[in-house]
N, C-alpha and C positions, 0 to 999 in steps of 0.2 A: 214573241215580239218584244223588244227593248222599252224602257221608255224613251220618251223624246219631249218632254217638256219644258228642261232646263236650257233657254235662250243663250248661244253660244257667243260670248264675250270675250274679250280676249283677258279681263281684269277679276270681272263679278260671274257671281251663278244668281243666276236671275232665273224667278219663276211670274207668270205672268198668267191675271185670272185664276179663280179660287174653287178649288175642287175640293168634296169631303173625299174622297176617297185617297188623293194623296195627300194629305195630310201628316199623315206619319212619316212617310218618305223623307217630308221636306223638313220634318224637325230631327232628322237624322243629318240631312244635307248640307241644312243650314248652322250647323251644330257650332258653337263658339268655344273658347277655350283659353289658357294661359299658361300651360303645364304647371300649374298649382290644382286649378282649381276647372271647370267646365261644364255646359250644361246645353240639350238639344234645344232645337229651337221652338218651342212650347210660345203658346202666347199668353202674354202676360193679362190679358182679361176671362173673364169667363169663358169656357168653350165645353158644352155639353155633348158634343161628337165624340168620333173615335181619335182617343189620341195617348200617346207614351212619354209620359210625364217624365224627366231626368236633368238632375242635377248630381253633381261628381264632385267627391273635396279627392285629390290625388293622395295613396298608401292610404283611403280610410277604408275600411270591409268589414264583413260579417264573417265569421266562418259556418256555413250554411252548413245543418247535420247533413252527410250523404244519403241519399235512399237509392237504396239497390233491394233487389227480392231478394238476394241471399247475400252473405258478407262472404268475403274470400281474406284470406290472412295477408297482411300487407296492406289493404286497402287502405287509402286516406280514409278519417273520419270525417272530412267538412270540405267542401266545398269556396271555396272563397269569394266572396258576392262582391262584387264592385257595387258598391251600395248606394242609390235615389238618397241623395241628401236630403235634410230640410229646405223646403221652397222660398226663396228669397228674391225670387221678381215678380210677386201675385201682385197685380193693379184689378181689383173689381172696378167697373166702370159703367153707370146706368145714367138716363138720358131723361129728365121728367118721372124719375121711379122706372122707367123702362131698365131693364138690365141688356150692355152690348155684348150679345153671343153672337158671334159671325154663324154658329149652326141653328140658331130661331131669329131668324131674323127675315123681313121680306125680301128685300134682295141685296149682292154683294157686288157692287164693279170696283171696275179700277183696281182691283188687288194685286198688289206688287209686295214681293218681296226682295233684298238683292242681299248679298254678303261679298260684300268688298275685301277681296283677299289683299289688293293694296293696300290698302287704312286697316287694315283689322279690326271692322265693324258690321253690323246686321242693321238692316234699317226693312220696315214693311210698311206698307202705305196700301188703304181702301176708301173708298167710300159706302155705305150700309144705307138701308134701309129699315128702321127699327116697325117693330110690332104698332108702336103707337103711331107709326107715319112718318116722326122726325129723319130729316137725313144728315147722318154724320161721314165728317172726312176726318180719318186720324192719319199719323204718321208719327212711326214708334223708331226711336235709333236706339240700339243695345251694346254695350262692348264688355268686354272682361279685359281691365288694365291690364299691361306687361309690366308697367315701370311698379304699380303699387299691386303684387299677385294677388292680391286678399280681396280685391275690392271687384264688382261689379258698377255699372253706370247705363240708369234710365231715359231717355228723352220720351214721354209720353205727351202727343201736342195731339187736343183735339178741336174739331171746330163745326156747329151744327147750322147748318147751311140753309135752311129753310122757317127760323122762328127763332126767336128767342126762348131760352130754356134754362133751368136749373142742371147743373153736371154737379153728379157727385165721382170721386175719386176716393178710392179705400186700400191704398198699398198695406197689402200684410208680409207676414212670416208666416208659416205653418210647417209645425213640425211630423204631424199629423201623415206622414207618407212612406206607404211599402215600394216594394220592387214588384217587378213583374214575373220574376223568374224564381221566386222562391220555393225552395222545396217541402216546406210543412209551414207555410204564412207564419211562420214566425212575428215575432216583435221585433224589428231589428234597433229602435231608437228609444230610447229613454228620455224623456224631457223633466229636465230637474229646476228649471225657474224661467219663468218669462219678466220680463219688465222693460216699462220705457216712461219717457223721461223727455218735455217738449216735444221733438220732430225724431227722435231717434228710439229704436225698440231694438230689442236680444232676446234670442231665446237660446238657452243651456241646454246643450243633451248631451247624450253619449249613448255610442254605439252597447249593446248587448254584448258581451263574454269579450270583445278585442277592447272596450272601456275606453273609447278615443273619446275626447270631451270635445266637443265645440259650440263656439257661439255663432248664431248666426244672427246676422243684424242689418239694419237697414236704418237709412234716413230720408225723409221725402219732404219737399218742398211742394210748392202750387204757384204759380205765379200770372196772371190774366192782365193784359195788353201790358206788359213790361213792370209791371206792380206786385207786389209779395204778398199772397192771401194769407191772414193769420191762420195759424199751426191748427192741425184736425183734430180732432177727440178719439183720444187713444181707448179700446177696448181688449180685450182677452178674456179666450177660453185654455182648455188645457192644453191646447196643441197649437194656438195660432195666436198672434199679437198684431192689430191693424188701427191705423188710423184713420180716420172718415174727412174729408174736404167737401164742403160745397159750394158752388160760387154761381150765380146766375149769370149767363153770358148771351150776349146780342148776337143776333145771327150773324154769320160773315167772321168771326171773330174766333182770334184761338186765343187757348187757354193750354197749359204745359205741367203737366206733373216732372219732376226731377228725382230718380229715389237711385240713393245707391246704395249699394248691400254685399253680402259678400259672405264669407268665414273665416275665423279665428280657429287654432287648430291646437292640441298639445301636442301634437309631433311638436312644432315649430312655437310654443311659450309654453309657461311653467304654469302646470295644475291651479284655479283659483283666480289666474287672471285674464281669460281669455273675454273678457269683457272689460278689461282698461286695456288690449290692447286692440278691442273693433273701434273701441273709442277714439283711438291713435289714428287709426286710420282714417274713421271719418274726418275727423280733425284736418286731416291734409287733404282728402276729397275737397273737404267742404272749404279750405283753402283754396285751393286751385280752382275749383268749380270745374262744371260739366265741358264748356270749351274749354278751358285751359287742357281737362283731362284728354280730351279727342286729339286735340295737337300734340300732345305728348304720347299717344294710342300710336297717329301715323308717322311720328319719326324712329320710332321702334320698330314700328314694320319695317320703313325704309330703309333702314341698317341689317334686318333680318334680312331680304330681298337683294342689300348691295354683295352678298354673298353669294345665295344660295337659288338667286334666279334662274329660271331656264327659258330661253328667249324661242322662238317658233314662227317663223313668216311666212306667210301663206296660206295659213290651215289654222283658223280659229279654233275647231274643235280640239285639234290636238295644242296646242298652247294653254285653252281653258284647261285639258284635264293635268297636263304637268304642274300647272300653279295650282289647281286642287290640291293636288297630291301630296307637294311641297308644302302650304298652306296649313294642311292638315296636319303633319307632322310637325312642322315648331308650332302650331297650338298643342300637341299632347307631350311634347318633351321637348326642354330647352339646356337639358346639361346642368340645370345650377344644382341638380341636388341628389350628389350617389345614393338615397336611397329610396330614388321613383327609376324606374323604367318603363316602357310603351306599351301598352294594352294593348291586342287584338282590337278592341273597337275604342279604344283613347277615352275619351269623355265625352261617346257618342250613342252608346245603349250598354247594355248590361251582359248581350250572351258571353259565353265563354269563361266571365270571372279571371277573375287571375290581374296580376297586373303585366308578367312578361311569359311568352314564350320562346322556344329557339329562334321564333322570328327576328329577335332582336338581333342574334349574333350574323345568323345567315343573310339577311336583308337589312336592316336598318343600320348596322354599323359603319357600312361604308358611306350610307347619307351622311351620318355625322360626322365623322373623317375628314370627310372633304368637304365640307357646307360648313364645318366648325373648325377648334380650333384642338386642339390633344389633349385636350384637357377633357374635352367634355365625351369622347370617345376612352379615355380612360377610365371615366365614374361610371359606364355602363361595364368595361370590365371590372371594376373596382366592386360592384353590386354584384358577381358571380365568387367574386374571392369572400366575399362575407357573408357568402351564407354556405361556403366549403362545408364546415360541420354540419349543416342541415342535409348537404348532400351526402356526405359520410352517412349521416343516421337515418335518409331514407336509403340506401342501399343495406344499411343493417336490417331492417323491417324487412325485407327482401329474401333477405339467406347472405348476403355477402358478408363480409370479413377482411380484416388488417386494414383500415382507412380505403376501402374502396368507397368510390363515389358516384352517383347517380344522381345527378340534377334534377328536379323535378321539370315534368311536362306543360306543368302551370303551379304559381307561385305569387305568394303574396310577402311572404318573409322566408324563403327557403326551402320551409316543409311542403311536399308534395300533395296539393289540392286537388289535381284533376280526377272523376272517376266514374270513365268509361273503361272496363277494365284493358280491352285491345290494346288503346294509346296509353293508358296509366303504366302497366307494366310491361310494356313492349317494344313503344316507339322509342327506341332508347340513343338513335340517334342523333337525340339532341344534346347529347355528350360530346361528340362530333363537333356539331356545330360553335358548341365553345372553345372547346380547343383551337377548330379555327380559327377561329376570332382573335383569340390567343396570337396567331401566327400570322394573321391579314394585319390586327394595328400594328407592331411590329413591321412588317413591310411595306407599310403607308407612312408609316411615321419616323421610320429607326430609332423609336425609345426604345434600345432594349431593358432597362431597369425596370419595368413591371413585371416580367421574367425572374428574374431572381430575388425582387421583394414580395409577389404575390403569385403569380401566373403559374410557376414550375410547381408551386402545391397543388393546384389545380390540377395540372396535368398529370402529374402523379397521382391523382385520387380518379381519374378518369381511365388511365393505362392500368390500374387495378381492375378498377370494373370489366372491362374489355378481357384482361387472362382471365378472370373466373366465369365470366359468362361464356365463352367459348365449352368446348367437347373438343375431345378428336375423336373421327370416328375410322373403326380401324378398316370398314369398306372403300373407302377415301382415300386415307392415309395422309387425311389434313384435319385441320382444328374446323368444325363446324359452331352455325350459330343459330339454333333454331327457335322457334317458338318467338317471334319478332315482327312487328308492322313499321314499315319502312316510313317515308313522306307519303307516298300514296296511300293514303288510307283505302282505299277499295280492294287492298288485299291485306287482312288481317291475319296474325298466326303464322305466317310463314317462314319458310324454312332460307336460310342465307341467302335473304335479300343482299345483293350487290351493292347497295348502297350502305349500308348501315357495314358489311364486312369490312368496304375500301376504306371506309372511314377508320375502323379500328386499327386496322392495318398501319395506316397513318400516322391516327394516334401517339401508336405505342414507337414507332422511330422517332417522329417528331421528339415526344417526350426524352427516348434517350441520348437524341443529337442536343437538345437543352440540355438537361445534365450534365454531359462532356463542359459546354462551354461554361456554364456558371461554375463547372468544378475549375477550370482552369481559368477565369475573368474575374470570377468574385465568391473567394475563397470561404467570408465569413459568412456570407449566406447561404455558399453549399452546406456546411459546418453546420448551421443551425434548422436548414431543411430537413437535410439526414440525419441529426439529430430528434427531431420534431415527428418524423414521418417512420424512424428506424426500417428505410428502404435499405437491402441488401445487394451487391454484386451479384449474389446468389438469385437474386429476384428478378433482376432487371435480364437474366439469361434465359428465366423462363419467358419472359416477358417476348423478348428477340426471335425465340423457339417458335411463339404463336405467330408473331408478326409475318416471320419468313414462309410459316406451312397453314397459312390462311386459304383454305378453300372460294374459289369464288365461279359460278354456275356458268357456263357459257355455251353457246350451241354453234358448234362444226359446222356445223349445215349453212344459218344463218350469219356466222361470222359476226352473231355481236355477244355481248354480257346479257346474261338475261337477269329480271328483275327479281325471281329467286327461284327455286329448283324447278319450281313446276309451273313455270307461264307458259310452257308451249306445249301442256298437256288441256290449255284451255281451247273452248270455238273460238276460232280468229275472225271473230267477223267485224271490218273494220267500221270508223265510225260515222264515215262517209254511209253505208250502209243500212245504219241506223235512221227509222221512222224519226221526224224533225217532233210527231206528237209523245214521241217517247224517252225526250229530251226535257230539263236537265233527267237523268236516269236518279238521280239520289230526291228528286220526288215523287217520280215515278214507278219506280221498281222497288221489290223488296231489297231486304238488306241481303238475304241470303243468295237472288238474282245475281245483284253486283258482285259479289264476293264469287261467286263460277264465273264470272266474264273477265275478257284482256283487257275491259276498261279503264282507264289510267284517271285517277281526279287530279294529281299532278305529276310531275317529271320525279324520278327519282331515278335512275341511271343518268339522265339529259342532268340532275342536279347537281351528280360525281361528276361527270364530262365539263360543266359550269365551275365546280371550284378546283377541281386539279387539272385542269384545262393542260397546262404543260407538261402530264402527265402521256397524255394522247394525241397523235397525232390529227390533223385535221382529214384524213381517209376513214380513220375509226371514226369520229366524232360522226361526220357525215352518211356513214354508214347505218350508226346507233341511230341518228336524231331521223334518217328515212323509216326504218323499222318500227321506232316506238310511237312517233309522232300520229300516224293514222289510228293509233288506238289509246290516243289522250282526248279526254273530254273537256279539261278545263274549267272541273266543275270545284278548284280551289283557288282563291283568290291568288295565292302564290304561285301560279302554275302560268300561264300568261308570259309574264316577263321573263324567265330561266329561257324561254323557247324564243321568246326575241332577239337575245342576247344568240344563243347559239344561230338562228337564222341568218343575224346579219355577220355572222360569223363566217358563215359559208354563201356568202353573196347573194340570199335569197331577200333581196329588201321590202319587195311586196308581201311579201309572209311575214315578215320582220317588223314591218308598217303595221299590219293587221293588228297583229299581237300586240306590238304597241298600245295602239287604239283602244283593246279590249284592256289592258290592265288600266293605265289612263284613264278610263270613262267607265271601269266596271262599276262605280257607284250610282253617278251621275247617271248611266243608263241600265242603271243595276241589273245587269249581265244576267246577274243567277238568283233576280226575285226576293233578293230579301236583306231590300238596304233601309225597310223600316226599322230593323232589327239594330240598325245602326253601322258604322262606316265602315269598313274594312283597312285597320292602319298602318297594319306592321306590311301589307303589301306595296303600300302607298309608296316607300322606299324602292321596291321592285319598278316601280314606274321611271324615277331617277336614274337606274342600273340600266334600265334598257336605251335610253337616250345616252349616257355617259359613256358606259360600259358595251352597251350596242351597236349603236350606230356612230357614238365618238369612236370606238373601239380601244378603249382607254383599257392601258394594262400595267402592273409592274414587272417588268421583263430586267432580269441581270442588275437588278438592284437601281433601275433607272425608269424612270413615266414614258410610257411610250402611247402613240395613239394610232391606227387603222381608220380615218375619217371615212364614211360614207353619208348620204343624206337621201331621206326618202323622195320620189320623185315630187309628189305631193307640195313636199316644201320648198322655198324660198332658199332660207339662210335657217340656222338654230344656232344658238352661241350658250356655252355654261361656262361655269367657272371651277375650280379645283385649288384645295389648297393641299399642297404636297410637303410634308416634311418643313409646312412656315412658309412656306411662299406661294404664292396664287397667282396660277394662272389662268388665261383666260382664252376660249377658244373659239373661236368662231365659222364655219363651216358653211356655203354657199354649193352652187352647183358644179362650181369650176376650181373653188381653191378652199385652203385651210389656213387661218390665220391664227398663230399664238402673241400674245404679249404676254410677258411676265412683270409684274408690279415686284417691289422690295431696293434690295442695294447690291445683290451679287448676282452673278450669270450660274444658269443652271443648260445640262447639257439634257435634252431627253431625246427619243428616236419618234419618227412620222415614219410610215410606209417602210419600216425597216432601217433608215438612215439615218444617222446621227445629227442632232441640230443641237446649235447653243444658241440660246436665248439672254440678251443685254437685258436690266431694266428697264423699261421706258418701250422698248424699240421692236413694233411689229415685223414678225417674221410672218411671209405667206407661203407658203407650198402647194 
């Protein structure tokens, strides 16, 4: 069974009344962010319960040593920790000497929490019952600025309803904090000076062997009925720096701490000053102050949203989870800086490490495509062209040779971190997936100049990889590719998966239909490519040889591709069939279990069917997606939305709905059990694709936007928006018509249901 406790809103994720046992959950769900900088939603007073402490500066990490019971050659040596920053919103909080722990306390009502995706704020509000009798009402409002990234902002109001009483307030730092996931408890932080100075404190560290330095810092105020309490008395240990306030207050009466805090980074200032530049900051915080900063929090928002909204009428549920989703993604990336990309869990817990994987190219690129502007879809291709070499020298670690390249599977600067050995040296087609990308912005955007200034190195270091990892086997009498784990992880090791083949397949023509054109459009960077890379005629024939005599496994019988030689030497027992108590299976069963079953944890043929879609007819597609679908479990967050997309493809909208539903609200009703762990992000994009790409049916067809409109019955109306090549449109979709307008200054021609329309500025068309 699901959860169901997050009150379905059309705006907020609201939780209502105070449980320990979710607790974790909701500092997962309620997680805040700035794509700088982000941290779960942990409460800022004392809490001796269970809970997952996280705070996040973005590109800072550990490189955690690996442990494995034996080493294999090639293995990455470290792991890469998304690393529990220093603590910079601790408020200790006691009531007459009483300390507020909402887990020892007599009793807790009224507990509310909401996270306002419109304003991009957190706010929680209770009433307690403390140990000593006293009863307090607080109400906490939290944000992480967009306009100023560095800075954090407190509203801490309490008010003790039954007596008059002394409140002390003791905002600190503490540098003093591990992770949770670490593999031999390391040391990850160095703390090299604490100090503070009136209402303001710093503490210096720097991360262990990566040597990132920062400062984290804080300022806090007190203020009781509209009056400024003189500044606290500053203390420190070696790991924490805190000020003490106390002020006696009348019952009925609030009283307000203000702290705002944040970090200073040497990515972004120079060695030596990252403490005259917290000070800058505060400086302008403490300028503007707390409101000034909120109003400038939710006019950010509202310019993120006058983009990237997706509207929904009728079905609250589903409206709440598309603005999650969205939400969640401009809190973990906002484009300003080619050298951050999207975590697997953003700045919402720690599993996985890493800061990108292929999710970005296959999933999240088309979010920001079309929600942004080309620029910021450039600097995620722009972060795979700079770390080419890294790629080049993990495929040398490998056996490969002459500038072949293999992307790492997870990445913090290039060099390849992740290490489970199956996906570490296996899943390789996430080589694929770049190149994609490569060839998707391009046809969303018609920049072709990333191409021949960065792209075509890329794709040449990838069409390397692709001939040397091949065989031909001479029972065949085509190039095989064996020893490989596809998307689906629940079949490891195997032998030409279809997906990972069609990919290479791809690949390598793609790569040399580019070539041709930069040889014959832009002469001096063919010249210094082929100069750079000393690719051969003679190379790129072998290259052709493989493309054209690629093996790929198919069964006669069933009339579809199978997912690699030997899926239908497996028990076919579908999933309908499966015991509901033996579900999800990957907590359930061994590893070895799943690895003999048809079971699918996502789409990896339905993934080929999804990105070369005009590859196939819609007989084949329909054919594959009956076959494979009853033996997908959907036990990967990416798996969900590929199946939406193709359902409402083939007019199945109630399956298409479903699916929806489930990627939409896999966190919120955490589907698969483990959204303490933190959010699921790079799928959160798949959410967008299904509504866009889904049920819009939005495509680039003959070099023009075309859309296929359907709508769940479920709903009302849904309306998004699209920015195409600079100009944005906007679409709106009802139970009976399809409305476009296009905003700008020129007409654009795109197709609906097949048919040509030109769109005026200004001037709704309906269909």
């Amino acid at each position: 069974m699901n959860q169901n406790y997050i009150k379905a809103d059309n705006w907020s994720i609201i939780e209502e009344g105070f449980e320990k046992g979710r607790v974790k959950s909701s500092e997962s769900l309620f997680s805040i962010g700035n794509g700088a900088m982000g941290q779960r939603a942990n409460f800022e007073e004392m809490y001796t319960g269970e809970t997952f402490q996280g705070s996040y500066v973005a590109g800072v990490y550990y490189p955690d040593k690996t442990r494995v019971g034996w080493w294999k050659n090639g293995y990455p040596e470290y792991f890469a920790k998304v690393l529990n920053a220093p603590n910079w919103i601790g408020i200790g909080v006691s009531v007459n000497g009483e300390v507020l722990d909402l887990n020892r306390c007599k009793k807790v009502s009224n507990f509310r929490r909401e996270l306002n995706m419109q304003e991009g704020w957190y706010k929680r509000t209770f009433t307690v019952t403390l140990l000593n009798g006293l009863e307090v009402q607080a109400e906490i409002l939290r944000f992480l600025s967009l306009d100023l990234d560095e800075l954090g902002a407190i509203s801490y109001n309490l008010k003790v309803l039954n007596t008059d009483a002394e409140i002390t307030f003791e905002p600190y730092l503490d540098s003093g904090i591990t992770n949770e996931d670490s593999n031999w408890d390391d040391k990850f932080w160095n703390t090299t000076n604490i100090s503070f100075t009136d209402n303001r404190a710093f503490i210096s560290a720097h991360t262990m062997k990566t040597n990132f330095e920062t400062c984290t810092f804080m300022q806090a105020y007190l203020d009781y009925q509209g009056e400024a309490v003189s500044g606290g008395v500053g203390a420190e240990t070696e790991t924490t720096v805190s000020f003490t306030f106390k002020q006696k207050v009348k019952a009925g009466e609030t009283i307000t701490l203000t702290k705002f805090g944040g970090y200073t980074v040497s990515r972004n200032h120079k060695s030596g000053h990252l403490v005259d530049a917290a000070n800058r900051v505060l400086d302008k915080a403490s300028a503007l102050g707390f409101v000034e900063l909120l109003e400038k929090q939710k006019k950010a928002w509202n310019n993120i949203w006058q983009m990237s909204d997706i509207t929904i009428e009728g079905d609250v549920k589903a409206q709440q989870g598309i603005r999650f989703n969205i939400f969640q993604l401009n809190q973990t990336y906002l484009g300003t800086d080619s050298r951050l990309n999207i975590g697997p869990k953003g700045f919402t817990g720690e599993k996985y490490g890493g800061s990108t994987y292929w999710d970005t190219e296959a999933y999240c690129l088309p979010f920001y495509m079309t929600t942004k502007d080309d620029t910021v879809a450039r600097k995620l291709l722009k972060y795979r062209y700079n770390h080419l070499e890294k790629a080049i020298e993990n495929a040398k670690k490998l056996g490969f040779s002459n500038g072949a390249a293999l992307y790492p599977m997870v990445t913090m600067n290039g060099e390849e971190c992740h290490n489970e050995w199956e996906i570490t040296f296996e899943e390789i087609h996430r080589n694929g997936a770049i190149a994609f990308a490569i060839y998707n912005y391009y046809r969303y955007t018609s920049d072709y100049s990333y191409i021949p200034e960065m792209g075509l190195e890329v794709l040449i270091g990838i069409s390397r990889f692709w001939h040397q990892r091949v065989n031909f086997s001479k029972e065949k009498g085509k190039y095989v590719m064996l020893g490989v784990t596809g998307p689906n992880e629940y079949e490891n090791n195997v032998n030409n998966n279809w997906y990972t083949n069609y990919l290479a397949k791809w690949c390598i023509n793609y790569t040399l239909e580019q070539l041709g054109k930069v040889k014959d459009g832009y002469s001096e960077d063919y010249s210094r490519i082929i100069g750079k890379t000393k690719l051969t005629d003679f190379e790129c024939e072998h290259w052709k040889e493989v493309a054209d005599n690629l093996y790929f496994p198919f069964s006669e019988k069933q009339q579809v591709y199978l997912q690699q030689d030997g899926f239908l030497d497996k028990e076919m027992i579908k999933v309908v069939d499966l015991p509901k108590t033996e579900r999800p299976i990957n907590q359930k069963w061994s590893w070895d279990r799943i690895l003999r079953s048809p079971y699918i944890k996502q789409a990896d043929v339905l993934q080929g069917f999804y990105l070369f879609e005009d590859h196939f007819s819609k007989e084949e597609l329909e054919r594959h997606y009956d076959f494979y679908e009853p033996f997908t479990v959907h036990e990967s967050s990416l798996s969900p939305c590929v199946h939406s997309i193709q359902a409402a493809k083939l007019g199945r909208m109630q399956q298409a709905y479903r699916f929806y539903l489930r990627t939409s609200r896999l966190d919120l009703d955490d589907y698969n059990k483990e959204v303490e762990e933190g959010l699921h992000i790079t799928s959160m994009a798949g959410t967008w694709m299904s509504i866009v790409e889904g049920f819009g049916g939005m495509r680039v067809l003959e070099d023009k936007l075309s859309f296929t409109p359907q709508i769940p019955s479920q709903w009302e109306t849904y309306s998004f928006k699209v920015n195409f090549r600079n100009r944005i449109i906007k679409v709106v979709v009802t139970q009976d018509k399809t409305s476009f307008e296009l905003s700008g200054t020129n007409e654009m021609s795109i197709r609906v249901n097949e048919e040509r329309i030109t769109l005026l500025p200004g001037k709704i068309v309906i269909v």
